[in-house]
N, C-alpha and C positions, 0 to 999 in steps of 0.2 A: 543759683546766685541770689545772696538775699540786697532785694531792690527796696526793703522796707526803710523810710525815710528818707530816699536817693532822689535827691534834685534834678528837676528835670528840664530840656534844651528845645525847645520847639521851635522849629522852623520852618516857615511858607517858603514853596517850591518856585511856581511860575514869577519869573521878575528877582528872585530872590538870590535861588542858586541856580537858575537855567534860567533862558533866555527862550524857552520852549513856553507855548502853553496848548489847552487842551484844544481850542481850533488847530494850532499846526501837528498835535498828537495823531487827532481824527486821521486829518489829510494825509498823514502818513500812512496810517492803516489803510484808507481805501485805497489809495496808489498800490500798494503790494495784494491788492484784493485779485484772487484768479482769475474773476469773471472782468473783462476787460469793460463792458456794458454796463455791469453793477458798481465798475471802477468810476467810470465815466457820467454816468446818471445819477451818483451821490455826488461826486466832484463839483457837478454843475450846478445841482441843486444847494452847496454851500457855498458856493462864491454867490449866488444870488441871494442867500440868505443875511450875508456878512453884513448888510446896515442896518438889518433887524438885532442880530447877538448883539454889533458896538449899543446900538439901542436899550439893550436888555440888560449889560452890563454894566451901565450908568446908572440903571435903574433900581436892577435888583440880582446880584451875584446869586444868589439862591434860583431866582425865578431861570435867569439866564441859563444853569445846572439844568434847571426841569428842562430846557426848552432843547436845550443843545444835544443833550444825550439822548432826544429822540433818534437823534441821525445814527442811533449805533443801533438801533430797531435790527434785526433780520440775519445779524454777525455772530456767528459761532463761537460761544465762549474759549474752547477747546483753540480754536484758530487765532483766539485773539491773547489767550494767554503764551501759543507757543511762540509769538512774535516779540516777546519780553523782550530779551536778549538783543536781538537785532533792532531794535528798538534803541535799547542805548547803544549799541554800537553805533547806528546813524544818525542820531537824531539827540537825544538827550545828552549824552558823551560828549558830542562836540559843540552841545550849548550852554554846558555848563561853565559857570563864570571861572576864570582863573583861581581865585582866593578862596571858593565853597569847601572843598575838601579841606582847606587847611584849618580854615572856621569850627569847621564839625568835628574834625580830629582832635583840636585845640580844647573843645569842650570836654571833649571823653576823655581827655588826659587828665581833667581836672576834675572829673569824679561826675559828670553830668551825663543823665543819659538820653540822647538823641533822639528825639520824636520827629518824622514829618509830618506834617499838617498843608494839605493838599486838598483841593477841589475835584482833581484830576482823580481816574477811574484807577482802581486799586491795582488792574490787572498790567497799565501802562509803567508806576513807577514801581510796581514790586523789584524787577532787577538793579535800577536806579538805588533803591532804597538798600540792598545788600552791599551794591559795589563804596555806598558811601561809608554804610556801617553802622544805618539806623538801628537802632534797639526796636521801636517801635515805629509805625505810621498808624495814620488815622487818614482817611481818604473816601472819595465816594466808591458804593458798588453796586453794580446794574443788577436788574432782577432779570434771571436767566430761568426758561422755561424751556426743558427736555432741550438744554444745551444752547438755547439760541436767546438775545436779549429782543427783551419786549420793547424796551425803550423808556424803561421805568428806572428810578435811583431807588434803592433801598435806604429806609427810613434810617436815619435823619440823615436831611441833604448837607453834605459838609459846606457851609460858605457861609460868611455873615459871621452873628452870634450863634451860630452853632458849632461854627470853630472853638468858639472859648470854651461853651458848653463841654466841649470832647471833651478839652485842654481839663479843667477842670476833674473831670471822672478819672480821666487818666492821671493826675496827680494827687487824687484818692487812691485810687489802683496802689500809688508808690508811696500812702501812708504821707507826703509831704506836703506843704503848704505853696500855691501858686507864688507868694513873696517870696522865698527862696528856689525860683525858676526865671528862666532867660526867654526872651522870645524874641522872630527876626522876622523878619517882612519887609516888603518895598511898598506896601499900598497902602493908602489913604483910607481904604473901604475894610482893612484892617486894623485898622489903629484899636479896637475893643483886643486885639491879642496881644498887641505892648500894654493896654493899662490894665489887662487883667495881672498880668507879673511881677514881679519884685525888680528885673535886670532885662527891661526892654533895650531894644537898637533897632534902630532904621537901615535900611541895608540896600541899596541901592534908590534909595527915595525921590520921587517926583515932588515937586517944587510943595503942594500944601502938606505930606508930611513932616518932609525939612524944617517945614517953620516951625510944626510942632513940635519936632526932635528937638531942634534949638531953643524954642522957648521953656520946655521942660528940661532941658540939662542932658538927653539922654545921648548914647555914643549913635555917631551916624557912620556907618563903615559901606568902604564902597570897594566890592568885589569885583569889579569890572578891570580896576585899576592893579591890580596885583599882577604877579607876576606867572610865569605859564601854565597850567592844568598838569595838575601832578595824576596821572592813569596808572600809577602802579599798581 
Protein backbone atom coordinates (compact mmCIF):
# COMPACT_ATOMS: atom_id res chain seq x y z
CA UNK A 1 0.00 0.00 0.00
CA UNK A 2 1.60 3.16 -1.04
CA UNK A 3 1.01 5.48 2.22
CA UNK A 4 3.29 8.24 0.67
CA UNK A 5 1.56 11.62 1.20
CA UNK A 6 -1.51 9.85 3.13
CA UNK A 7 -3.06 12.15 5.69
CA UNK A 8 -3.04 11.14 8.76
CA UNK A 9 -5.96 10.79 11.99
CA UNK A 10 -4.51 10.62 15.55
CA UNK A 11 -6.19 9.84 18.26
CA UNK A 12 -5.84 9.87 22.32
CA UNK A 13 -7.26 6.67 23.94
CA UNK A 14 -8.06 7.16 27.79
CA UNK A 15 -11.09 9.83 28.06
CA UNK A 16 -11.36 9.93 24.39
CA UNK A 17 -12.61 6.58 22.92
CA UNK A 18 -12.70 4.61 26.23
CA UNK A 19 -13.69 5.54 29.37
CA UNK A 20 -10.61 3.00 30.57
CA UNK A 21 -7.48 4.27 31.61
CA UNK A 22 -4.16 2.71 32.63
CA UNK A 23 -4.78 2.63 36.58
CA UNK A 24 -8.13 0.53 35.92
CA UNK A 25 -5.84 -1.49 32.87
CA UNK A 26 -3.32 -2.39 35.70
CA UNK A 27 -6.14 -3.48 38.22
CA UNK A 28 -7.38 -5.52 35.72
CA UNK A 29 -4.28 -7.56 35.19
CA UNK A 30 -3.45 -8.05 38.72
CA UNK A 31 -7.27 -9.33 39.58
CA UNK A 32 -6.71 -12.12 36.85
CA UNK A 33 -2.97 -12.70 38.36
CA UNK A 34 -2.82 -16.77 39.51
CA UNK A 35 -1.03 -15.98 42.50
CA UNK A 36 -3.93 -14.84 44.67
CA UNK A 37 -1.25 -13.16 47.35
CA UNK A 38 0.65 -11.41 44.49
CA UNK A 39 -3.03 -10.53 43.37
CA UNK A 40 -3.80 -9.23 46.67
CA UNK A 41 -0.42 -7.39 47.63
CA UNK A 42 -0.26 -5.18 44.33
CA UNK A 43 -4.05 -4.45 44.91
CA UNK A 44 -3.44 -2.99 48.02
CA UNK A 45 -0.39 -1.41 47.56
CA UNK A 46 -2.37 0.67 44.50
CA UNK A 47 -5.17 1.78 46.23
CA UNK A 48 -2.79 3.19 48.71
CA UNK A 49 -0.85 4.69 46.17
CA UNK A 50 -3.82 6.39 44.26
CA UNK A 51 -3.35 10.22 45.89
CA UNK A 52 0.23 10.00 45.07
CA UNK A 53 -0.53 9.15 40.84
CA UNK A 54 -3.86 11.98 41.13
CA UNK A 55 -0.70 13.91 42.61
CA UNK A 56 1.62 13.07 39.72
CA UNK A 57 -0.75 13.49 37.06
CA UNK A 58 -1.62 17.14 37.80
CA UNK A 59 1.97 17.37 37.74
CA UNK A 60 3.55 15.58 35.27
CA UNK A 61 1.88 13.02 32.69
CA UNK A 62 5.31 11.74 31.83
CA UNK A 63 6.69 11.64 35.37
CA UNK A 64 3.21 9.94 36.48
CA UNK A 65 4.28 6.99 33.28
CA UNK A 66 7.82 6.60 35.13
CA UNK A 67 6.23 6.21 38.38
CA UNK A 68 3.15 4.09 37.65
CA UNK A 69 4.52 1.41 35.38
CA UNK A 70 6.82 0.57 38.28
CA UNK A 71 3.79 -1.59 39.45
CA UNK A 72 4.19 -3.94 36.45
CA UNK A 73 7.81 -4.73 37.81
CA UNK A 74 7.98 -8.83 38.20
CA UNK A 75 4.83 -9.69 35.39
CA UNK A 76 5.58 -11.90 32.64
CA UNK A 77 5.53 -10.48 29.28
CA UNK A 78 4.27 -13.68 27.66
CA UNK A 79 1.20 -13.61 30.50
CA UNK A 80 0.55 -10.29 29.86
CA UNK A 81 0.50 -10.21 26.16
CA UNK A 82 -1.73 -13.46 26.08
CA UNK A 83 -4.44 -11.55 28.21
CA UNK A 84 -4.96 -8.96 25.10
CA UNK A 85 -8.01 -10.29 23.94
CA UNK A 86 -9.81 -10.74 27.13
CA UNK A 87 -8.84 -7.70 27.92
CA UNK A 88 -10.99 -6.08 25.46
CA UNK A 89 -13.59 -8.37 25.77
CA UNK A 90 -14.02 -7.18 29.59
CA UNK A 91 -12.67 -4.22 30.06
CA UNK A 92 -12.01 -1.93 27.04
CA UNK A 93 -15.04 -3.28 24.71
CA UNK A 94 -17.41 -2.14 27.16
CA UNK A 95 -15.81 1.16 27.75
CA UNK A 96 -15.59 2.34 24.81
CA UNK A 97 -17.72 5.42 24.13
CA UNK A 98 -20.79 4.71 21.84
CA UNK A 99 -19.66 7.10 18.64
CA UNK A 100 -15.60 6.02 18.65
CA UNK A 101 -15.86 3.45 16.03
CA UNK A 102 -17.92 5.33 14.01
CA UNK A 103 -15.41 8.38 14.35
CA UNK A 104 -12.50 6.33 13.22
CA UNK A 105 -14.24 4.49 10.49
CA UNK A 106 -15.63 7.94 9.22
CA UNK A 107 -11.96 8.95 8.92
CA UNK A 108 -10.66 5.77 6.97
CA UNK A 109 -13.56 6.35 4.54
CA UNK A 110 -12.22 9.57 3.72
CA UNK A 111 -8.63 8.61 2.87
CA UNK A 112 -7.05 9.07 6.54
CA UNK A 113 -5.18 6.69 8.17
CA UNK A 114 -5.83 6.01 11.85
CA UNK A 115 -2.94 6.35 14.49
CA UNK A 116 -3.52 5.81 18.30
CA UNK A 117 -1.67 7.70 20.38
CA UNK A 118 -1.72 6.39 24.01
CA UNK A 119 0.17 6.54 27.07
CA UNK A 120 -1.01 3.10 27.93
CA UNK A 121 1.41 -0.18 27.54
CA UNK A 122 1.61 -1.35 23.84
CA UNK A 123 0.73 -4.97 25.03
CA UNK A 124 -2.81 -3.60 26.79
CA UNK A 125 -4.30 -1.87 23.42
CA UNK A 126 -2.69 -3.92 20.74
CA UNK A 127 -6.09 -6.03 20.40
CA UNK A 128 -8.08 -2.78 21.06
CA UNK A 129 -6.16 -1.31 18.24
CA UNK A 130 -7.04 -4.25 15.44
CA UNK A 131 -10.63 -4.52 16.65
CA UNK A 132 -10.97 -0.53 15.67
CA UNK A 133 -8.84 -0.69 12.65
CA UNK A 134 -5.86 1.42 13.47
CA UNK A 135 -3.12 1.44 10.73
CA UNK A 136 -0.88 2.51 13.12
CA UNK A 137 -0.27 3.11 17.19
CA UNK A 138 2.28 4.70 19.02
CA UNK A 139 2.14 3.89 22.81
CA UNK A 140 4.37 3.17 25.72
CA UNK A 141 6.63 -0.31 26.12
CA UNK A 142 8.03 -1.72 29.10
CA UNK A 143 11.68 -3.13 29.18
CA UNK A 144 11.24 -6.92 29.54
CA UNK A 145 14.38 -8.81 30.75
CA UNK A 146 14.41 -12.81 29.96
CA UNK A 147 10.60 -12.28 29.66
CA UNK A 148 9.65 -10.46 32.95
CA UNK A 149 9.31 -6.41 33.20
CA UNK A 150 11.79 -4.54 35.08
CA UNK A 151 9.54 -1.69 35.67
CA UNK A 152 11.18 0.53 33.20
CA UNK A 153 9.33 2.41 29.99
CA UNK A 154 11.40 2.17 26.92
CA UNK A 155 12.79 5.37 25.61
CA UNK A 156 10.89 7.83 24.79
CA UNK A 157 8.05 7.88 27.38
CA UNK A 158 4.82 8.66 25.42
CA UNK A 159 2.87 11.62 27.32
CA UNK A 160 3.30 15.32 27.23
CA UNK A 161 5.22 16.70 24.13
CA UNK A 162 6.46 13.51 23.27
CA UNK A 163 3.09 12.75 22.03
CA UNK A 164 3.54 15.38 19.33
CA UNK A 165 7.16 14.47 18.80
CA UNK A 166 5.77 10.63 17.63
CA UNK A 167 2.90 12.53 15.86
CA UNK A 168 5.31 14.30 13.89
CA UNK A 169 8.03 11.32 12.73
CA UNK A 170 5.17 9.46 12.06
CA UNK A 171 3.84 12.08 9.52
CA UNK A 172 7.43 12.13 8.05
CA UNK A 173 7.17 8.29 7.97
CA UNK A 174 3.78 9.17 5.56
CA UNK A 175 5.93 11.83 3.44
CA UNK A 176 2.69 14.42 4.77
CA UNK A 177 2.48 17.63 6.43
CA UNK A 178 1.04 17.63 10.21
CA UNK A 179 -1.56 20.62 8.60
CA UNK A 180 -3.27 18.30 6.60
CA UNK A 181 -3.81 15.77 9.81
CA UNK A 182 -6.72 15.51 12.29
CA UNK A 183 -6.26 14.98 15.93
CA UNK A 184 -8.67 14.21 18.99
CA UNK A 185 -8.25 14.20 22.66
CA UNK A 186 -10.36 15.15 25.73
CA UNK A 187 -7.43 16.71 27.83
CA UNK A 188 -6.22 19.85 28.56
CA UNK A 189 -2.67 18.51 29.21
CA UNK A 190 -3.04 17.68 25.62
CA UNK A 191 -3.99 20.62 23.78
CA UNK A 192 0.12 20.54 22.08
CA UNK A 193 -1.56 17.50 19.82
CA UNK A 194 -4.73 19.78 18.45
CA UNK A 195 -2.22 22.82 17.74
CA UNK A 196 0.32 20.73 16.43
CA UNK A 197 -2.43 19.78 13.32
CA UNK A 198 -4.19 21.41 10.58
CA UNK A 199 -7.96 19.57 11.82
CA UNK A 200 -7.90 19.43 15.67
CA UNK A 201 -11.44 18.44 17.77
CA UNK A 202 -11.92 18.38 21.30
CA UNK A 203 -13.73 15.16 22.07
CA UNK A 204 -15.27 14.76 25.01
CA UNK A 205 -13.66 17.78 26.80
CA UNK A 206 -13.54 19.02 30.50
CA UNK A 207 -14.51 22.50 31.02
CA UNK A 208 -10.71 24.47 30.36
CA UNK A 209 -10.32 22.72 26.89
CA UNK A 210 -14.01 23.60 25.85
CA UNK A 211 -13.18 27.14 26.30
CA UNK A 212 -10.32 26.58 24.15
CA UNK A 213 -12.06 24.67 21.55
CA UNK A 214 -14.50 27.52 21.52
CA UNK A 215 -12.48 30.25 21.39
CA UNK A 216 -10.42 28.83 18.58
CA UNK A 217 -13.38 27.86 16.37
CA UNK A 218 -12.33 24.12 16.59
CA UNK A 219 -15.36 21.16 16.19
CA UNK A 220 -16.05 19.89 19.92
CA UNK A 221 -17.76 16.31 19.48
CA UNK A 222 -19.05 14.34 22.21
CA UNK A 223 -18.91 10.51 22.00
CA UNK A 224 -20.66 9.76 25.04
CA UNK A 225 -23.80 11.06 23.48
CA UNK A 226 -24.23 9.07 20.36
CA UNK A 227 -25.92 6.33 19.92
CA UNK A 228 -25.10 2.23 20.86
CA UNK A 229 -21.52 0.65 20.37
CA UNK A 230 -21.37 -0.76 17.10
CA UNK A 231 -19.11 -4.59 17.97
CA UNK A 232 -19.25 -5.83 14.75
Amino acid sequence: MDVNGSPLAFYDFDGTLVSSNIVTQYAWYIRQHPSRLTAARKLAKLLVSVPVLLGLESFSRRRLNEVFYREYRGLREDWLRGKGEELLREVLGPATYPGARRLVAADRAAGFHAVLVTGSPDFAIQAFAGWFGFERVIANSLVFENGVATGEIVPPVIAGEEKVAAMRRMAGEYNVGTEHCKAYTDSFSDLPMLEAVGMPAAVNPGRRLRRVADRRGWPVIDLKASDHVDTD
